[in-house]
N, C-alpha and C positions, 0 to 999 in steps of 0.2 A: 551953560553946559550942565550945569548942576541942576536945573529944572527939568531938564531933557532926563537925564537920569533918573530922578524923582518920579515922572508923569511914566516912564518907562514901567519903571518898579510896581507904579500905582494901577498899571494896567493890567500888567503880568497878576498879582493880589488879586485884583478882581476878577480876573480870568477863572483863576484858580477857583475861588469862591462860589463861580456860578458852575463851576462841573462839580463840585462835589454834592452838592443836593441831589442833582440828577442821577449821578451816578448810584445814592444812596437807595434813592427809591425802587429803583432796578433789582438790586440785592435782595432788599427786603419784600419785596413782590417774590423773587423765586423763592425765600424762605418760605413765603405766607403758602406760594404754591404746594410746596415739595410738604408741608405739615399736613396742610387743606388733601395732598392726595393719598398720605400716609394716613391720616383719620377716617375720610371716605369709606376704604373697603373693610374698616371693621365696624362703622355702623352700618352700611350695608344687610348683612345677613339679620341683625337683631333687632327685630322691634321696639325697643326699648333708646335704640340710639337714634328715634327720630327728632329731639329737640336740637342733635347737630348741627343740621343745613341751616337752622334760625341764627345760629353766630356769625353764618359766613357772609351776610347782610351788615350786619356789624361791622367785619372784618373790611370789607370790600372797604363799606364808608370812611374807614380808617385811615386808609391805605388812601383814602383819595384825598382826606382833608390832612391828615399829616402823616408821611411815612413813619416818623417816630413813633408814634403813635400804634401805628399798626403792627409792627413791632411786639413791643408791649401788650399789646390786647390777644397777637397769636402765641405767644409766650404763656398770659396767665389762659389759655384757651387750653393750650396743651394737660394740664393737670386733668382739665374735665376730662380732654379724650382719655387719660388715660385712668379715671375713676370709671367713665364707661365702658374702656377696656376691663377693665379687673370688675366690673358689676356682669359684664354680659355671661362668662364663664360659672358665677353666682346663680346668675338666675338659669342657664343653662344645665346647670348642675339640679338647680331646682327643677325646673323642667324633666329632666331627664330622672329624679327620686320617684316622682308619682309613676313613671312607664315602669319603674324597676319593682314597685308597689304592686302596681297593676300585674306584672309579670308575673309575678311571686303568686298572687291572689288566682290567676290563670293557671298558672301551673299545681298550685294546690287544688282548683277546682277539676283539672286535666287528671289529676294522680288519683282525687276520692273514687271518680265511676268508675276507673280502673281497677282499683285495689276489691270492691262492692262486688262486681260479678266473680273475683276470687274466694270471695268467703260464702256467697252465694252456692256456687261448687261447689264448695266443702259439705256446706249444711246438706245440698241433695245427694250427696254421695256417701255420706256416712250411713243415712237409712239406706241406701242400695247395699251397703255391705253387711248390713243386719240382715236384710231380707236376701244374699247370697244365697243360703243354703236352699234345696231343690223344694218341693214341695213335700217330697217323700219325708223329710225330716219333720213336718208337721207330725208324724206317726212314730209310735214305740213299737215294733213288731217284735213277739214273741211266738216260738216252736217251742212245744214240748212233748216227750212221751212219756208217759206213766203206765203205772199199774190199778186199775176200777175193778173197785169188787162193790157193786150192788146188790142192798138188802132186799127184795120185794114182798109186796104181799099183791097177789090178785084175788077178788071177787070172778067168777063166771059162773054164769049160772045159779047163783044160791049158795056156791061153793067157794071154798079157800084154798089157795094155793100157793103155797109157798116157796120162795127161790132166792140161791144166792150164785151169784155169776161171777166167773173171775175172768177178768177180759183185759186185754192191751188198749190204749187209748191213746190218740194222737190228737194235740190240744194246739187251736190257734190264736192267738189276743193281739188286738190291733188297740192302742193306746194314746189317744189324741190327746192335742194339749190342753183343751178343753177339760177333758178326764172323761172323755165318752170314749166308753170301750165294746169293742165286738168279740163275740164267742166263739168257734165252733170247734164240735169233739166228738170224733167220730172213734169208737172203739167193738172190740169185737173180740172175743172168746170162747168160755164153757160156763154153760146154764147146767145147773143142777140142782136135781130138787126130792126128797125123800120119797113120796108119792103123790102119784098122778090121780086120780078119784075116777078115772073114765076108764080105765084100763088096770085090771090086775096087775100088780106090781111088786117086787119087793127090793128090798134096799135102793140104794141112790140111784136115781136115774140121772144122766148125764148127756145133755145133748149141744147145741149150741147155740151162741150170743151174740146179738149185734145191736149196737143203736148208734144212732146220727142227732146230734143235738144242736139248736144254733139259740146264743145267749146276746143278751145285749144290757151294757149294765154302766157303771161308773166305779172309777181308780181314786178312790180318797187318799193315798198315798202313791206316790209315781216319783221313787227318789231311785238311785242308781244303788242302793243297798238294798231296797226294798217296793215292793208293789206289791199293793192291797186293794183288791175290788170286789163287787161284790153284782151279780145277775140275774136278770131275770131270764127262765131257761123254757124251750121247749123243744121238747123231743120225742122220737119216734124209736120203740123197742120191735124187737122181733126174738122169739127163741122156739126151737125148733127139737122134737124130741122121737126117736125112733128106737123101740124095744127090739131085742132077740130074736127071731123067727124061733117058733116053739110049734113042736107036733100035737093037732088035737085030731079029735073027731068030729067032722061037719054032721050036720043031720041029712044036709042035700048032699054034698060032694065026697061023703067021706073022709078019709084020710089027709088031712090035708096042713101046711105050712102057717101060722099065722103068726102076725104081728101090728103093733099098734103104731099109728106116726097122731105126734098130736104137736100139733103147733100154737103160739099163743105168740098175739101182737096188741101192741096199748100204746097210746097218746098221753105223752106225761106234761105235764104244767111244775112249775115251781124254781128253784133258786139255787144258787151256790154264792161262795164265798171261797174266794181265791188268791192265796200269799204266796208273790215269790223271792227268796232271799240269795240275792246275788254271790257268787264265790268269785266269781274275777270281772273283769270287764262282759263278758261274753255268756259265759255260763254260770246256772241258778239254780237253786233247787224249791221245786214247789208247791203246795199242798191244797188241796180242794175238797171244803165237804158243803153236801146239796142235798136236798130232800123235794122231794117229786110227791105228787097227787095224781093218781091213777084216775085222768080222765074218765077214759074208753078202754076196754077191754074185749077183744074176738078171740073166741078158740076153735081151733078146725078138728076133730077128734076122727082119726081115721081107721077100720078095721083089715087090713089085707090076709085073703085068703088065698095061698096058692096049689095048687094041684098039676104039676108034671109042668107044662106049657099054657094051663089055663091061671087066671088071676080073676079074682074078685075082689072089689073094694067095696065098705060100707063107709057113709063120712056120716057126720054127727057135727053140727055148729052151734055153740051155745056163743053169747057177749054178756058182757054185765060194766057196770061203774065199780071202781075201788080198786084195791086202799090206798097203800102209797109205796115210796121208795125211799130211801135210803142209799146217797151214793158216795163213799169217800173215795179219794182219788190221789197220788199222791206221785210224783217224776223229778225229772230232769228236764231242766226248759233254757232254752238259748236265745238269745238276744241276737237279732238278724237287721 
């Protein structure tokens, strides 16, 4: 009975002994599984996690020659996985420093060409705002009217004749920035002159005065107090003189009305020198003296004889060269 017991017991033990191996290997298969699937999808994505798969050869073999074993070998396997866990983030991180590099280096290259054609603007736009002003501002434009009293002496014919004229004068000066300046002076009055030498005369004959000048010269001063220039001038005179009607005796027509017209015109050459001194923005006051050389000189000498409805006229024309002129000039001149 007691053997029976024994062999009993002895069977049951061995029973026991041959399911727990089995059972063990089972266990530790799903462990090796459930690690092997957990490691898998994070070497996966990173290059860096290819010497993985090389263990799982290892692992396999382990598992087939001793569960324990295998065990053990997915256990110290585990640290790797998770050194190549915490390295892929690493080099991912590294990876991803040169793109942010790169970024950086793109977007500063992106921002230079932008910022370039803003300063580019700038530089062509500043000389546009210099050159604003119209053209017309290239010029200094000056009006004036004064008062001209001309010296002269003429030569005509062998003879001298002398005159001074007092005449109103209206004066134009165009002023570039250069300092090239233009003239022109057109004035007009009373010639008078003590005697005529072609016609019986006494005291001052008085008749009238015109000249047209145009000057072209240069402004050595062109400030807003002051403008100083000085030209070269030519002009054209005219003065025109008509005596009294006086009763004489003709020899042919008898009784009869007479009088003299004698005209004198001359071509002048020479210069002025012209200051004007500002009193506010606008208005100036300003002074001109010129001296002239008696080109050409014509005289027309007329004799008029009248009788009731009849008229006779005698003319006489002498010309000659000389002398000169004399002409100071002196106004009010505005700034336009």
């Amino acid at each position: 009975m007691k053997k029976m017991i024994f062999c009993a017991a002895a069977i049951c033990c061995s029973a026991l002994f041959a399911q727990e191996p089995a059972s063990a290997p089972v266990a530790n298969a799903e462990s090796a599984k459930v690690v092997e699937s957990a490691a898998a999808p994070a070497a996966t994505p990173a290059p860096a996690a290819t010497p993985a798969p090389a263990a799982t050869p290892a692992l396999d073999t382990a598992k087939a020659a001793n569960p324990e074993t295998a065990v053990e070998a997915v256990k110290a396997a585990e640290p790797v996985a998770d050194t190549a866990k915490a390295a892929e983030p690493v080099k991912e991180a590294a990876a991803e420093a040169p793109a942010v590099e790169a970024a950086k280096v793109d977007t500063a290259k992106a921002v230079e060409p932008a910022s370039a054609p803003v300063a580019e603007v700038a530089q062509v736009e500043d000389p546009a705002k210099v050159a604003e002003p119209d053209t017309a501002s290239k010029w200094t434009k000056f009006v004036g009217v004064g008062l001209t009293i001309p010296v002269e002496r003429y030569k005509v014919g062998g003879k001298t004749i002398n005159f001074v004229d007092y005449a109103v004068s209206a004066t134009y000066l165009g002023v570039s920035r250069s300092g090239f300046t233009p003239k022109a002076t057109l004035s007009a009055g009373l010639a008078t002159t003590k005697k005529i030498p072609f016609y019986p005369s006494k005291g001052w004959q008085v008749g009238s005065f015109s000249s047209l000048e145009f000057g072209a010269g240069y402004s050595f001063i062109n400030q807003e107090k002051l403008l100083l220039s000085a030209f070269f001038v030519l002009g054209f005179e005219y003065a025109n003189f008509i005596t009294e009607s006086k009763k004489m005796n003709h020899t042919e027509l008898g009784r009869v009305d007479r009088d003299y017209l004698e005209s004198f015109s001359a071509l002048t050459l020479g210069g002025d020198v012209t200051a004007r001194f500002a009193l506010t923005d606008r208005v100036g006051l300003f002074a001109s003296l010129g001296g002239r050389w008696i080109a050409y000189t014509e005289a027309e000498s007329a004799v008029r004889y009248t009788k009731d409805d009849y008229s006779r006229t005698e003319n006489v024309h002498d010309d000659g060269v000389g002398y000169f002129s004399i002409v100071p000039s002196f106004g009010v001149m505005w700034k336009i």
